[in-house]
MDAnalysis code that builds the backbone (N, CA, C; Angstrom):
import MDAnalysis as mda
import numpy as np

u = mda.Universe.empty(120, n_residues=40, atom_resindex=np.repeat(np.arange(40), 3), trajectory=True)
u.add_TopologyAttr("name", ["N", "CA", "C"] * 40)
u.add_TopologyAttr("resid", np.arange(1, 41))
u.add_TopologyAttr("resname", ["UNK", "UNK", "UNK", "UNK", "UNK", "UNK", "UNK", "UNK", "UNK", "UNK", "UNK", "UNK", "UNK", "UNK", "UNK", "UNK", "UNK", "UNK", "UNK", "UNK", "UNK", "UNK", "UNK", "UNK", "UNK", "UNK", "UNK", "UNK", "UNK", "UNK", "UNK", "UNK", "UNK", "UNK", "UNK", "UNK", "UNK", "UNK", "UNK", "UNK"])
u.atoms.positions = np.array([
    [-58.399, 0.646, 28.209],
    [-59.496, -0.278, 28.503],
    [-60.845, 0.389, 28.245],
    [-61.141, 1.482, 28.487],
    [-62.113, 2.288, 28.554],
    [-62.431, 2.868, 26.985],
    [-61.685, 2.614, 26.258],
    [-61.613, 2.754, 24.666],
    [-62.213, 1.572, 23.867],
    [-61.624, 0.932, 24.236],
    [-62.034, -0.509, 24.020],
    [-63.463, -0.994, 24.308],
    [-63.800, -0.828, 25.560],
    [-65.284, -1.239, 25.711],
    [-66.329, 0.122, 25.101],
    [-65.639, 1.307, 24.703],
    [-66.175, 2.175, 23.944],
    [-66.768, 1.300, 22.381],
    [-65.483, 0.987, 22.296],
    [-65.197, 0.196, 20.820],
    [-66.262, -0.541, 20.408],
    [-66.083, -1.396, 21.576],
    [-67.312, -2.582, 21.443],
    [-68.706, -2.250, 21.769],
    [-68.916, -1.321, 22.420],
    [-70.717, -0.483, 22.519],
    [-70.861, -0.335, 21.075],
    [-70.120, 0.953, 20.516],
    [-70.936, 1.674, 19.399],
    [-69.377, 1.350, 18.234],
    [-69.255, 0.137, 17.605],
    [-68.288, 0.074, 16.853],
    [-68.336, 1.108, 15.386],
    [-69.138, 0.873, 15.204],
    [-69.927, 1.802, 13.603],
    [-69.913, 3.085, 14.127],
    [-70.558, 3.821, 14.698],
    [-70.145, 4.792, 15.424],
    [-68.977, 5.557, 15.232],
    [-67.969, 4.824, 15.719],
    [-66.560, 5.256, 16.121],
    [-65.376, 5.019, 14.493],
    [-65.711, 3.906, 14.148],
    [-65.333, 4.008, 13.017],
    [-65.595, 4.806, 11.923],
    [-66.808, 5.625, 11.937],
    [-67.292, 6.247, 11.001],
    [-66.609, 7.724, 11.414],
    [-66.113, 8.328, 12.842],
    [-65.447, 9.423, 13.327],
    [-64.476, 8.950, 12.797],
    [-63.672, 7.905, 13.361],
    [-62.654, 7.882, 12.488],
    [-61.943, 7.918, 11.026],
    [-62.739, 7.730, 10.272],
    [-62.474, 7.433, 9.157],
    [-62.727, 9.533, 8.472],
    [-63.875, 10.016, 9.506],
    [-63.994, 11.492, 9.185],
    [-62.411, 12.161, 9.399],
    [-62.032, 11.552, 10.542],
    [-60.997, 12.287, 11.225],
    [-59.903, 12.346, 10.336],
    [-59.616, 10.922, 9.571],
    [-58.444, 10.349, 9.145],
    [-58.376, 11.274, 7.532],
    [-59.763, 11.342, 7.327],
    [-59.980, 12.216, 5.642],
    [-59.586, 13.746, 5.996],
    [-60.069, 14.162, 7.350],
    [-59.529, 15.521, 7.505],
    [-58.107, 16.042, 7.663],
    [-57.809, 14.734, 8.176],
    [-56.112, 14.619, 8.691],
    [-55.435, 14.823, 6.969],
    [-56.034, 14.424, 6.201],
    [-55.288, 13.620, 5.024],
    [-55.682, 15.235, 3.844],
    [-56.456, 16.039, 4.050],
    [-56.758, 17.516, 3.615],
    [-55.787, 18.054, 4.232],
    [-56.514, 18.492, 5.072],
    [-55.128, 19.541, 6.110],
    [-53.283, 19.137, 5.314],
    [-53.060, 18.072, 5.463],
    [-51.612, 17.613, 4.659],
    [-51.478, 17.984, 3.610],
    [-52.209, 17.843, 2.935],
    [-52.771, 18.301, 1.304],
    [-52.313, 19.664, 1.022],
    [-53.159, 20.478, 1.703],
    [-53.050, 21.547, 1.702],
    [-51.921, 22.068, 2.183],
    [-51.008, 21.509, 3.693],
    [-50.025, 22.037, 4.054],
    [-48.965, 22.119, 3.130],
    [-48.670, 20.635, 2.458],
    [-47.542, 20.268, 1.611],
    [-47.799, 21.455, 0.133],
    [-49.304, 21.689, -0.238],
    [-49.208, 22.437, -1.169],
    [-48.523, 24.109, -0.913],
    [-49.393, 24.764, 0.127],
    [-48.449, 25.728, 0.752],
    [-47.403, 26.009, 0.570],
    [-46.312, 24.871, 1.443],
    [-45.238, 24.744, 1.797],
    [-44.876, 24.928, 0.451],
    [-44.912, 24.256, -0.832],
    [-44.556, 23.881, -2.486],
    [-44.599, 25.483, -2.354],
    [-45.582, 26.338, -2.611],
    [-46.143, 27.275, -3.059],
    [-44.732, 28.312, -2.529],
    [-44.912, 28.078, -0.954],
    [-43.829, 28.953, -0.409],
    [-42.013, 29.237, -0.938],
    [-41.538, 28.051, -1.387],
    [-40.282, 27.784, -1.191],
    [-40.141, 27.363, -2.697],
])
């Protein structure tokens, strides 16, 4: 609930972390899976 009315204060805001978060999430993988290739 407390996310939610987060949501709805600062929507742009939060979406814009998210979307940082989701690109960092999506590197980090990148890189792990290349590793991992690299390793084995």
């Amino acid at each position: 609930l407390q996310l939610l009315k987060k949501r709805e204060d600062f929507p742009e805001a939060l979406d814009k972390q998210r979307e940082l978060f989701i690109k960092a999430i999506r590197e980090m993988r990148r890189r792990y899976s290349r590793n991992v290739a690299r390793v084995s």
